[in-house]
C-alpha positions as CSV (number, residue, x, y, z in Angstrom):
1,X,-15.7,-27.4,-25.8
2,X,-13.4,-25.8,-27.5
3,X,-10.0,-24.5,-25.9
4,X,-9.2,-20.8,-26.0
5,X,-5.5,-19.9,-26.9
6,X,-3.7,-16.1,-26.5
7,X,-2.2,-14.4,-29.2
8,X,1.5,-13.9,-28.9
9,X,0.9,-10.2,-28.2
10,X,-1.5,-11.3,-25.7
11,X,0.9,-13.2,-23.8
12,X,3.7,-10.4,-24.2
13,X,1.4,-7.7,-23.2
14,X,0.4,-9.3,-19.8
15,X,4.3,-10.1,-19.3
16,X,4.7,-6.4,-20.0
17,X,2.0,-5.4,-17.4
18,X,2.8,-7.8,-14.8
19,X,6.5,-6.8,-15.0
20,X,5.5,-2.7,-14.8
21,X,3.3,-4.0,-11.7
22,X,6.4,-5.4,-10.2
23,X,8.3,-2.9,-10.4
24,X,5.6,0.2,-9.3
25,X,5.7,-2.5,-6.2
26,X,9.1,-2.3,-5.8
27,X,9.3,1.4,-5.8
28,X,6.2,1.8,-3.2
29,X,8.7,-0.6,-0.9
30,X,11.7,0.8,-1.6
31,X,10.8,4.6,-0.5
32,X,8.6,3.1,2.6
33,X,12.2,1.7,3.1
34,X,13.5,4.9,2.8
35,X,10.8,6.7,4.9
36,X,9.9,4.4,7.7
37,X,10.9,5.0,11.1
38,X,10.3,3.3,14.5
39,X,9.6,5.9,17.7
40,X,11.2,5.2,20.7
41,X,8.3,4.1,23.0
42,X,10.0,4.7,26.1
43,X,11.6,1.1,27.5
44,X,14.9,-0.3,26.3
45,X,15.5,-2.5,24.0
46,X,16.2,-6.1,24.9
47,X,19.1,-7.2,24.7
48,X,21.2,-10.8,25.4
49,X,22.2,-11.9,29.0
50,X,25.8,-10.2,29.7
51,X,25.9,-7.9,26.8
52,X,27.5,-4.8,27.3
53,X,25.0,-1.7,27.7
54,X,25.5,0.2,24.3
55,X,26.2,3.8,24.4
56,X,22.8,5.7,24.9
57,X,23.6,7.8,22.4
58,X,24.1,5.7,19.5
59,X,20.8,3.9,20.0
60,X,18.5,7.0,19.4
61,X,17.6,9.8,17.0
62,X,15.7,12.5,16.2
63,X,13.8,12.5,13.0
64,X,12.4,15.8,11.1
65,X,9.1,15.6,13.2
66,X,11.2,15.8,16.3
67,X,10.7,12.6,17.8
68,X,13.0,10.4,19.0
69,X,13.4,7.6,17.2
70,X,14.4,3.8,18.2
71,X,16.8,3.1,15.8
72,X,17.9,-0.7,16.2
73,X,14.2,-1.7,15.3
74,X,14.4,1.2,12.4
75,X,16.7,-0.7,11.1
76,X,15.1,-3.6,11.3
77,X,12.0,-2.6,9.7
78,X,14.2,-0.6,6.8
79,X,15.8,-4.0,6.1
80,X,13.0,-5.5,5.7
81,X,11.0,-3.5,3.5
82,X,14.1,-3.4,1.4
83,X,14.1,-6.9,1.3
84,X,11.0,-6.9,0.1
85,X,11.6,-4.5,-2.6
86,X,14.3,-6.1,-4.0
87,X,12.8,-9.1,-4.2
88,X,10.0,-7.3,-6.2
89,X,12.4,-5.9,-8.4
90,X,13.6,-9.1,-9.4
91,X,10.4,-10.8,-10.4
92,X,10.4,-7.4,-12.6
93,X,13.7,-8.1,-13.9
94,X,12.7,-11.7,-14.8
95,X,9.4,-11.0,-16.5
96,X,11.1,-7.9,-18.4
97,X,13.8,-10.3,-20.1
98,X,11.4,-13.3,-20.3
99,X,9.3,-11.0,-22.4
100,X,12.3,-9.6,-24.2
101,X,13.0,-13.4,-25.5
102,X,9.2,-14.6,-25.6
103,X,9.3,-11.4,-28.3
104,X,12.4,-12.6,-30.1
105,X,11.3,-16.1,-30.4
106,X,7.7,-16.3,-30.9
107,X,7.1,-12.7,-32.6
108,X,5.0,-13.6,-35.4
């Protein structure tokens, strides 16, 4: 059987795509980073054995649909979308310059 080999504009075309993938990822993450928001269900938030009880106040917002919003575990869910999106971005990154040298080495 014979073995099938990709061009070198193959191979730089799907490092092209898969970067662009990547990085339409990253985007989709970073606004759900921007956007996401947790509403206050009601009961407090835990918190450690003997720690001060925060100011009320600076726990809770209101977003732009009126509701009150938990913001400790909007944080929490921001950072970790935003996580995620920068991680994204930097597979993007990384397939965009190992196609920029795949094409300055091996262009035929």
């Amino acid at each position: 059987m014979k073995a099938t080999t990709l061009g070198n504009s193959t191979v730089l075309t799907l490092i092209n795509v898969a970067s662009a993938a990547f990085a339409i990822f990253a985007a989709i993450a970073w606004i759900k980073s921007a956007s996401v928001t947790v509403v206050f269900d009601g009961k407090p938030a835990a918190r450690p054995p003997g720690a001060a009880l925060p100011n009320p106040a600076l726990l809770y917002g209101i977003n732009e649909r009126g509701q009150q919003i938990d913001l400790i575990p909007t944080l929490k869910k921001q950072s970790l979308w935003n996580s995620w999106a920068a991680r994204l971005a930097a597979v993007a990154a990384l397939l965009q310059a190992s196609g920029t040298f795949y094409g300055i080495f091996y262009h035929t």
